[in-house]
N, C-alpha and C positions, 0 to 999 in steps of 0.2 A: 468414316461411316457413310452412309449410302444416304441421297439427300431425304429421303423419306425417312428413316429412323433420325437425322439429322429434324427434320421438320417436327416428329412426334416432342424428339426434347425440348425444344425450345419453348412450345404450348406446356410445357408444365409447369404446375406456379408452385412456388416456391411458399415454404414455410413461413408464417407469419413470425418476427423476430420476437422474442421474450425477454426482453433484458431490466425486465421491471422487479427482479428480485430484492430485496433490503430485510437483509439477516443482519443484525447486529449486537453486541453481547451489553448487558446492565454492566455496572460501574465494578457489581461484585465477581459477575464472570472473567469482566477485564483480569481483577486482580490474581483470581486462580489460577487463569492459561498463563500469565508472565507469570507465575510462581514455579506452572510444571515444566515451564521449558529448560530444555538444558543448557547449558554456558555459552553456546554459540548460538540461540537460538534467542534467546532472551533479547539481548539490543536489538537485533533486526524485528520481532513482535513489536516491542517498545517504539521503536523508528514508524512503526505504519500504524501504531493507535495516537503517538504524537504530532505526527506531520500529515497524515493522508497519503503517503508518498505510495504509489506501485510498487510491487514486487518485483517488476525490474528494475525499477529508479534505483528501490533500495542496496538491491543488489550491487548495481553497477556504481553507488554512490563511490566517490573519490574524495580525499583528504583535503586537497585542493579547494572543494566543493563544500567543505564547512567551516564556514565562520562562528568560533566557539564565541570569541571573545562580543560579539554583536548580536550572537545567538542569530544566526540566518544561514539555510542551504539554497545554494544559487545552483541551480538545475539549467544548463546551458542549454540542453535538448529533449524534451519533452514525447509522450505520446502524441501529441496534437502540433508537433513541431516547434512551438514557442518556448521562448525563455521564463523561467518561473521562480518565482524567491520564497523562499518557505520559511517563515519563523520559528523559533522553537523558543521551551522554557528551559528554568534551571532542572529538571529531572528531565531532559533530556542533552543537555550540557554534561551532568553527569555520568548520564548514559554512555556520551562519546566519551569520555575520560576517563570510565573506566575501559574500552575496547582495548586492548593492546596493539599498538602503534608498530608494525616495520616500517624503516626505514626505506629499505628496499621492494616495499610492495604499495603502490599507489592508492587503492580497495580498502574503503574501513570496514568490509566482511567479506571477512577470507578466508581458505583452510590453512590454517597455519604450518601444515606441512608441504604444502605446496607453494603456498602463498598466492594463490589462483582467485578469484572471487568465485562463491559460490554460486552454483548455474542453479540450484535449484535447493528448498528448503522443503520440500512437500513430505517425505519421509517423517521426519523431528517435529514439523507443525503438525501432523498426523496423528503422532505420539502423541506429544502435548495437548492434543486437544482429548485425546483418549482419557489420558490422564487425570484432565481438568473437568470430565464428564460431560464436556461442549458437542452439543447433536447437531447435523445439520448445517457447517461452517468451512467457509472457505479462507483461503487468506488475504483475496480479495474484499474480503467481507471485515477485514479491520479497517481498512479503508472507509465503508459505509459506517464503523463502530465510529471515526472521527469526526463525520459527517454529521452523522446522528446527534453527537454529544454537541458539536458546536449550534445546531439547529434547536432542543432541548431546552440549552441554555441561553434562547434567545437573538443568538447572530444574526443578522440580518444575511439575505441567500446571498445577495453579492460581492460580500466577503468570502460567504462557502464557496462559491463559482470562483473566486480568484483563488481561493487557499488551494481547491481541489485542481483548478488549472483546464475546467470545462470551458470550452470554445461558446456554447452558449449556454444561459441561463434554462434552459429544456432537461439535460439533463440532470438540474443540481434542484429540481422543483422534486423531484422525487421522495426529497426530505423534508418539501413544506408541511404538511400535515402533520410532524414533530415538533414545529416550532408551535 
């Protein structure tokens, strides 16, 4: 481009960031959207209102990568680059045990006719939320639902900042007005 159209662009300011959203579902919405999901779609719901984990954490989760017997997911590489351990209870012990297990596929969610990890669940959580008559949700927004619920029920934030795997305490204040 020509440096004068080059010079117009640069003086243009840019959109103020919005990422102050926190949509998150009561106890009884949780139980309906994991009720109308379908068979493949249920564990990975279950997975990010248990753990906090991303939707691509969850995705790319590896077998490797869960310790049933200690109840802990060791997340080796992160959105923010660091290593992260992530607890879990016995309904989500379950959860993994009931997934069915290949042998030959590394991915605890996978399509089972490919045995590929799934690249993407937006269609079925689409559905399911259709279903469950949830407005307004995303599936990043289960994430904030574990968030919420640990901040509710009193956690103090710098267990939320380390559960959630926040570099700093800034973004995990989001949820203080909950507590």
């Amino acid at each position: 481009v020509e440096d004068e159209t080059l010079k117009r662009v640069r003086k243009a300011k840019l959109l103020e960031e919005n990422n102050r959203r926190l949509r998150y579902l009561s106890e009884e919405e949780c139980q309906i959207l994991v009720a109308c999901c379908n068979e493949h779609l249920r564990p990975i719901v279950m997975t990010a209102l248990c753990t906090g984990m991303r939707k691509g954490e969850i995705l790319g989760l590896k077998w490797e990568s869960v310790d049933l017997r200690h109840g802990l997911i060791l997340l080796e590489q992160t959105k923010n680059g660091e290593r992260r351990e992530i607890p879990f209870k016995d309904n989500m012990r379950s959860t993994f045990q009931n997934v069915i297990r290949r042998l030959d596929v590394p991915y605890v969610f996978h399509d089972p006719a490919t045995g590929k990890p799934y690249q993407d669940v937006k269609k079925s959580f689409n559905t399911a939320l259709g279903k469950a008559e949830v407005r307004n949700f995303h599936f990043h927004d289960l994430r904030h639902t574990f968030a919420s619920r640990l901040a509710m029920a009193g956690i103090d934030l710098a267990t939320i900042k380390e559960l959630l795997g926040h570099k700093t305490i800034t973004m995990t204040l989001r949820y203080a007005h909950l507590a």
